[in-house]
Backbone as ProteinMPNN parsed JSONL, in Angstrom:
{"seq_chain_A": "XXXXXXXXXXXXXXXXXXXXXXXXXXXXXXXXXXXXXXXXXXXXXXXXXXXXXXXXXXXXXXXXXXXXXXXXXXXXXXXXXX", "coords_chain_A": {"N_chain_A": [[8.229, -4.616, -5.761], [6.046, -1.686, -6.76], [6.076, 1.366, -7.299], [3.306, 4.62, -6.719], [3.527, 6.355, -9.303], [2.776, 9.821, -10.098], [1.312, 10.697, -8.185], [1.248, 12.443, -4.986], [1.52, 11.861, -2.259], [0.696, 8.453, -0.355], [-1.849, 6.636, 1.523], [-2.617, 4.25, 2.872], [-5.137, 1.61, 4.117], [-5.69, -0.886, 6.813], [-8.401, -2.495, 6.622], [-9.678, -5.459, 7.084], [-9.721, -8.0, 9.918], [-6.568, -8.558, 11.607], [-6.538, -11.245, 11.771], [-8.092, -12.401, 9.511], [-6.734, -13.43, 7.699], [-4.189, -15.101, 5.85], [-0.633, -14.468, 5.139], [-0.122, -11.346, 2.816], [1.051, -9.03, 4.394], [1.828, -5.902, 4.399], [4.497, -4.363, 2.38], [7.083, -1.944, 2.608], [10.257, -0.827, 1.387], [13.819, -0.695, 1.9], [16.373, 0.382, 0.838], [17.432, -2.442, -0.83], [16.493, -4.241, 0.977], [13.448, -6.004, 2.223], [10.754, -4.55, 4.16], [8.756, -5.665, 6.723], [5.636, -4.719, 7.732], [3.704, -4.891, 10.293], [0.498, -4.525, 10.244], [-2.769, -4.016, 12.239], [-6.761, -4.35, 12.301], [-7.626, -1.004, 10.654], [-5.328, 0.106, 11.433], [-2.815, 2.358, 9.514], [-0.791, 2.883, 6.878], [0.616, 5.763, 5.85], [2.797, 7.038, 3.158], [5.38, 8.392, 0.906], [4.436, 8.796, -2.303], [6.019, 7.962, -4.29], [7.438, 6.238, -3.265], [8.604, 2.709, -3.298], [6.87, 0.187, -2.786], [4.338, -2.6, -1.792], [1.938, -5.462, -1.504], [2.415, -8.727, 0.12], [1.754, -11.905, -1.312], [-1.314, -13.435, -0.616], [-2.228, -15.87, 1.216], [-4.316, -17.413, 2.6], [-7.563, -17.094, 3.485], [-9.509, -13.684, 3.353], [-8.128, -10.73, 2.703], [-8.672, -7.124, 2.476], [-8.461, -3.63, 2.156], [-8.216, -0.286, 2.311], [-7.14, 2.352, -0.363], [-6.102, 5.342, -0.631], [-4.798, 8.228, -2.893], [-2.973, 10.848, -2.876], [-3.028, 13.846, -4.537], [-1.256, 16.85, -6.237], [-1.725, 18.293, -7.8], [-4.031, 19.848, -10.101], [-5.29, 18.25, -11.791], [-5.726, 14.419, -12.744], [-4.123, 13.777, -15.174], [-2.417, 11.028, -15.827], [-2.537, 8.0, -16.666], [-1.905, 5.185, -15.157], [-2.589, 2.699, -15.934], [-2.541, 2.301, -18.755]], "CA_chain_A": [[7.338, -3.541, -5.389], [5.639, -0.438, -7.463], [5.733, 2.92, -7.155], [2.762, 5.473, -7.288], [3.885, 7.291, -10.105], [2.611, 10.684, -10.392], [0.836, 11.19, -6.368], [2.152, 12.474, -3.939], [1.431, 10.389, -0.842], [-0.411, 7.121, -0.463], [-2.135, 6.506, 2.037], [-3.027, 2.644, 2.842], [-5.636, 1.461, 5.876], [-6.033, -2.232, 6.536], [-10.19, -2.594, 7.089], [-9.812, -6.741, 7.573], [-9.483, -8.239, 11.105], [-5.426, -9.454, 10.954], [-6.291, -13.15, 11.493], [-9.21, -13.46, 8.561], [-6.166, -14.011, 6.447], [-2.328, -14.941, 6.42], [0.073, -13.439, 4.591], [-0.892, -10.094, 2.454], [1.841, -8.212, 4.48], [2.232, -4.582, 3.702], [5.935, -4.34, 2.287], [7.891, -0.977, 1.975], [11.588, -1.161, 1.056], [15.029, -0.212, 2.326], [17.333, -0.234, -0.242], [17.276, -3.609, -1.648], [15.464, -4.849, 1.857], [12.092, -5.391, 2.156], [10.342, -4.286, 5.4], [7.596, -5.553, 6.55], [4.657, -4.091, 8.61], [2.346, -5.648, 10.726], [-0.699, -3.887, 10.722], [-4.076, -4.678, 12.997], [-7.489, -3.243, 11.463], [-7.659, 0.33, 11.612], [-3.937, 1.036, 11.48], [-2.735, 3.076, 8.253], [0.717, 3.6, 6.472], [1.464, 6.648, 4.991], [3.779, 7.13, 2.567], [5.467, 8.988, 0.004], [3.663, 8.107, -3.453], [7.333, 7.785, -5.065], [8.798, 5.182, -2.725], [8.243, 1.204, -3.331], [6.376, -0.779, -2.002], [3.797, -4.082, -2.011], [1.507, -6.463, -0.442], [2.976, -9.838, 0.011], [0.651, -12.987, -1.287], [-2.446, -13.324, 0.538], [-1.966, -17.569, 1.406], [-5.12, -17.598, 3.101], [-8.774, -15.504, 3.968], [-9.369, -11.863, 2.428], [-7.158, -8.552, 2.622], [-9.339, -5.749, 2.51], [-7.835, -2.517, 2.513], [-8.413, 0.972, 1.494], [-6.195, 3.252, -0.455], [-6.169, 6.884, -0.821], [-3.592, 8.837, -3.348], [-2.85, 12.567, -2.556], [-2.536, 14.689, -5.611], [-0.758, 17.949, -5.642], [-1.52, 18.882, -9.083], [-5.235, 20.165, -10.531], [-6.014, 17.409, -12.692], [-4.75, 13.406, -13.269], [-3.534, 13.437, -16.461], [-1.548, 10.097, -16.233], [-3.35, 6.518, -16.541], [-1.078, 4.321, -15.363], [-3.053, 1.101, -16.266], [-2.62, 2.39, -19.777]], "C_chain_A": [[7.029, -2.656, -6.578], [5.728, 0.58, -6.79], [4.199, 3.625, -7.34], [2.78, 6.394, -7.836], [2.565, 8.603, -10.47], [1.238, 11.342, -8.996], [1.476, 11.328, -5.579], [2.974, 11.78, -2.689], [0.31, 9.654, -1.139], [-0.699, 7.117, 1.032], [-2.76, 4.621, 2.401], [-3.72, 2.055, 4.333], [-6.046, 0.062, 5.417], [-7.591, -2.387, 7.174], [-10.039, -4.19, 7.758], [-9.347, -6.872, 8.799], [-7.761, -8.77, 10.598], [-5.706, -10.808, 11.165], [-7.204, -13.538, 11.135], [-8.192, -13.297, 7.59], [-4.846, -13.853, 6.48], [-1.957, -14.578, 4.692], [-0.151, -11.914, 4.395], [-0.001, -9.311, 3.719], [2.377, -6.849, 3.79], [3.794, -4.085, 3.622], [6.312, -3.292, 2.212], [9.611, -1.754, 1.624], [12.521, -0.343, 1.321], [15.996, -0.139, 1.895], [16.54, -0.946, -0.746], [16.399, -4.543, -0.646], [14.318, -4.658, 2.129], [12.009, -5.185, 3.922], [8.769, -4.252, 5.475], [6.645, -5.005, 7.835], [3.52, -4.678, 9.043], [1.139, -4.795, 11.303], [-2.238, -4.551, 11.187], [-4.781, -3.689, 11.976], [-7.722, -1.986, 12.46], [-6.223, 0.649, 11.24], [-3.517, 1.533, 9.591], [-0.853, 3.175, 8.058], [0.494, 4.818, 5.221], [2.637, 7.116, 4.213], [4.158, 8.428, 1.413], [5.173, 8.263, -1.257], [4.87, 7.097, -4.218], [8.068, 5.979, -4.318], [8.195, 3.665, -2.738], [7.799, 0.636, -2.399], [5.03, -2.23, -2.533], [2.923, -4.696, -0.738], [1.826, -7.688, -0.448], [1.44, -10.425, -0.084], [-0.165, -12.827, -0.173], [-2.796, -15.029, 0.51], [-4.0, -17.682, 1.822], [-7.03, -16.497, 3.336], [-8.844, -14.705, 3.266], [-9.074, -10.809, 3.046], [-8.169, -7.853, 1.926], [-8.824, -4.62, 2.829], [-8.336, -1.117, 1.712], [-7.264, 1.779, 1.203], [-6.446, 4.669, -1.046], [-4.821, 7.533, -1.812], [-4.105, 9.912, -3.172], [-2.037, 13.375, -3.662], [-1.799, 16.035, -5.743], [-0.833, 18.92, -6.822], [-3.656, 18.707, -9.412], [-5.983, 19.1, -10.881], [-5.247, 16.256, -12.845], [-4.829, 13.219, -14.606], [-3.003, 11.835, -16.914], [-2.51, 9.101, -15.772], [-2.336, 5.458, -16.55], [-1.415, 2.941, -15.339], [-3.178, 0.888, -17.792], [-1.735, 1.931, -20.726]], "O_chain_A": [[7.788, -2.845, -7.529], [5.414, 0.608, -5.6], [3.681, 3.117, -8.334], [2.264, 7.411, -7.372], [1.533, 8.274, -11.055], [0.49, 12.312, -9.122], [2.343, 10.514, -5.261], [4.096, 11.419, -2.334], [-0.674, 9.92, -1.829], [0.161, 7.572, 1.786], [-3.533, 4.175, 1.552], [-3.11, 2.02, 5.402], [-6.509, -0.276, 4.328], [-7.693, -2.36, 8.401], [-10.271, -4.246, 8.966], [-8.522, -6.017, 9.118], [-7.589, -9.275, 9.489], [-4.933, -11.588, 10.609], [-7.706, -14.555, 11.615], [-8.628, -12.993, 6.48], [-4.267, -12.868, 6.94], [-2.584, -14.479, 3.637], [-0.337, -11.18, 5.366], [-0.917, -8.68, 4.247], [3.171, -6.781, 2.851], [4.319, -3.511, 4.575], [5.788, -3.036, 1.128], [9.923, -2.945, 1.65], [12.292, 0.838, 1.061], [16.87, -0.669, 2.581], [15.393, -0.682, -1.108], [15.695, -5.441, -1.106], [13.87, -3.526, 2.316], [12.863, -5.525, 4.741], [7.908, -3.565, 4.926], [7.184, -4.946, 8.94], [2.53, -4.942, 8.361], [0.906, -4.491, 12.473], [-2.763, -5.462, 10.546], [-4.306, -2.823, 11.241], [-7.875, -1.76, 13.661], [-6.103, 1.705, 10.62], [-4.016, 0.949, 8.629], [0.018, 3.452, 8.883], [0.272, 4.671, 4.019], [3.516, 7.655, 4.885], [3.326, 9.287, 1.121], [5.621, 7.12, -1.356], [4.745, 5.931, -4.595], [8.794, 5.078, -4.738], [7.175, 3.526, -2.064], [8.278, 0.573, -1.267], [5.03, -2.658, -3.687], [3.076, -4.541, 0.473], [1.339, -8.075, -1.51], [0.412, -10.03, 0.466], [0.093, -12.286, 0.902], [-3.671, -15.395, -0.274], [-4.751, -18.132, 0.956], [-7.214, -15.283, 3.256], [-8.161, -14.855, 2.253], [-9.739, -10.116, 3.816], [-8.421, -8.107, 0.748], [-8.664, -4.515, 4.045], [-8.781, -1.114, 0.564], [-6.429, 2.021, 2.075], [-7.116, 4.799, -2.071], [-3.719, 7.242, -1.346], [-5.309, 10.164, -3.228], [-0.818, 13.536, -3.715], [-1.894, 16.386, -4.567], [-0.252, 20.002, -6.909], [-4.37, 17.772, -9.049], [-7.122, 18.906, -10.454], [-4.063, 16.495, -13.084], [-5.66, 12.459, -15.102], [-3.12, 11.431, -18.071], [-3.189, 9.221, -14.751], [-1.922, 4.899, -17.566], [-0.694, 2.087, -14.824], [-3.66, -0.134, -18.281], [-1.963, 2.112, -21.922]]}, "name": "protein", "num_of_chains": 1, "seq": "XXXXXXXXXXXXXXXXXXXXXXXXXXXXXXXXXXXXXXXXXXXXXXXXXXXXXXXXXXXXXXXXXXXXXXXXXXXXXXXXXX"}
């Protein structure tokens, strides 16, 4: 998994129908266990930005999803593709 280093909360909504595509499971983590979440379209996980997580392979079809980060600070300073 990754983190969203330097947002607060994430926000994550699955737009695709769930059966135009297998796998692509939205993972958080429990410890060292993953946990996974079966979301229909329309449903959303919220999270804290900090805490790990992942989408498992997408075997089949297309995952479409939207994500939102929630800032808490003026300006993003940090490029973390940098």
């Amino acid at each position: 998994g990754h983190r969203d280093d330097g947002s607060t909360l994430t926000l994550s909504v699955l737009i695709s129908e769930a059966d135009g595509f297998g796998g692509g499971e939205f993972v958080t983590w429990r410890g060292a266990q993953p946990v996974a979440h079966a979301l229909r379209r329309g449903d959303a996980v919220l999270f804290h930005s900090c805490r790990a997580h992942n989408v498992a392979q997408v075997t089949q079809g297309l995952r479409q999803s939207l994500v939102v980060e929630l800032w808490t600070s003026d300006v993003n300073v940090r490029d973390r593709h940098a």
